[in-house]
N, C-alpha and C positions, 0 to 999 in steps of 0.2 A: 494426546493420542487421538483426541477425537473432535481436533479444533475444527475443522472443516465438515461435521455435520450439525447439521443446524436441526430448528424445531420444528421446520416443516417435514424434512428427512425423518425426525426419528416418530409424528404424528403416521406419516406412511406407514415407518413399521410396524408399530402400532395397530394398525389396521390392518393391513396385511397377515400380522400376526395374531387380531382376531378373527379374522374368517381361516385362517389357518388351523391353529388350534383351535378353538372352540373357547366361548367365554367362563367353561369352566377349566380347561386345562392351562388359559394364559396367565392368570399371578402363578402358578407355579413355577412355570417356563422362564417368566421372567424372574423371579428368586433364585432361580437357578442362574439364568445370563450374570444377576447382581453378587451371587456368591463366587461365579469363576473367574468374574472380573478385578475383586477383589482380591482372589487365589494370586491371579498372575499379576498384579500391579505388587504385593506381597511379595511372590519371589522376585522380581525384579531389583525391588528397595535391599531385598536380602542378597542378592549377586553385586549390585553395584556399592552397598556399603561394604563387603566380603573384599571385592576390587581396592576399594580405598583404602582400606587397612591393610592388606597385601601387599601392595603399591607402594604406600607412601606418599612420600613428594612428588614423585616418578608420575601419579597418577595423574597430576596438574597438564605433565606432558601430555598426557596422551588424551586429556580434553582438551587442549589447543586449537588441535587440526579440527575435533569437530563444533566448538565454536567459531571457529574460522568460518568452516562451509553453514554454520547457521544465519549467518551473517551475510555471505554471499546470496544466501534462498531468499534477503530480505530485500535485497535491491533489486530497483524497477529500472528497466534498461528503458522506456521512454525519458524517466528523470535524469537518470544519467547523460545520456543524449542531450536534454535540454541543459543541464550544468554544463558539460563540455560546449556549446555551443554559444549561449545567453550567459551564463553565468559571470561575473566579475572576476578577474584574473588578474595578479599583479599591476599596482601601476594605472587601472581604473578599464586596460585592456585587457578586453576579453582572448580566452583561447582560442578563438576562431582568428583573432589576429583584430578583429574591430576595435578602435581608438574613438571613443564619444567625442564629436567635436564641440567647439565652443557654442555657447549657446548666441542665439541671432536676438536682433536688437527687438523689440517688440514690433508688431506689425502697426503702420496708423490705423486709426480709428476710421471706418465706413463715413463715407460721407453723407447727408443725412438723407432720405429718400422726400423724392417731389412731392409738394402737394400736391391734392386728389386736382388742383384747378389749374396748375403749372406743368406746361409741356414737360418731357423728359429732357435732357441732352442728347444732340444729335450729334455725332460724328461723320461725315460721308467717306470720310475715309477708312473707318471701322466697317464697315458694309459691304 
């Protein structure tokens, strides 16, 4: 319920909530917030176990669609992009249609650099 506020969020309220109430009306306030939270996370487990037993098997149904769409909230349409695009695809060809060609033979080795006392190579045709 409350995956997306974090401890700086609730440090805020915190404060907020002390200059609000006053330092001696805030533990009450907040035993109060911790008993209704409790209240209704309570009747919930009581509605949705109430469900399952009324239901049945039936009720399997009717969590499907919403595991489905929890699963959809989890996907990042950059990676998806980057799968369909980069990713490996049958055959070693990707989706885009790209086929890795063979690999090329190694390159020679540099040839060695002049000494500090020997001219470089000149070409005049390079020039």
């Amino acid at each position: 319920m409350f995956e997306s506020i974090g401890w700086a969020e609730i440090l805020v309220l915190g404060v907020a909530g002390l200059f609000i109430l006053g330092p001696e009306r805030l533990p009450d306030a907040a035993a109060w917030v911790g008993k209704t939270m409790r209240k209704v996370r309570e009747y919930a487990t009581g509605a949705r176990d109430q469900l399952k037993t009324e239901l049945g098997p039936e009720y399997d149904d009717l969590r499907k669609p919403l595991n489905d769409l929890r699963q959809l909230r989890s996907l990042d349409p950059k990676q998806m992009v980057a799968n369909h695009l980069f990713g490996d695809g049958e055959n070693g060809v990707k989706p885009n249609g790209y086929a890795p060609q063979p690999a090329l033979p190694p390159a020679p080795a540099p040839a060695d650099p002049p000494k500090p006392a020997e001219k470089p190579a000149f070409d005049p045709d390079a020039t």
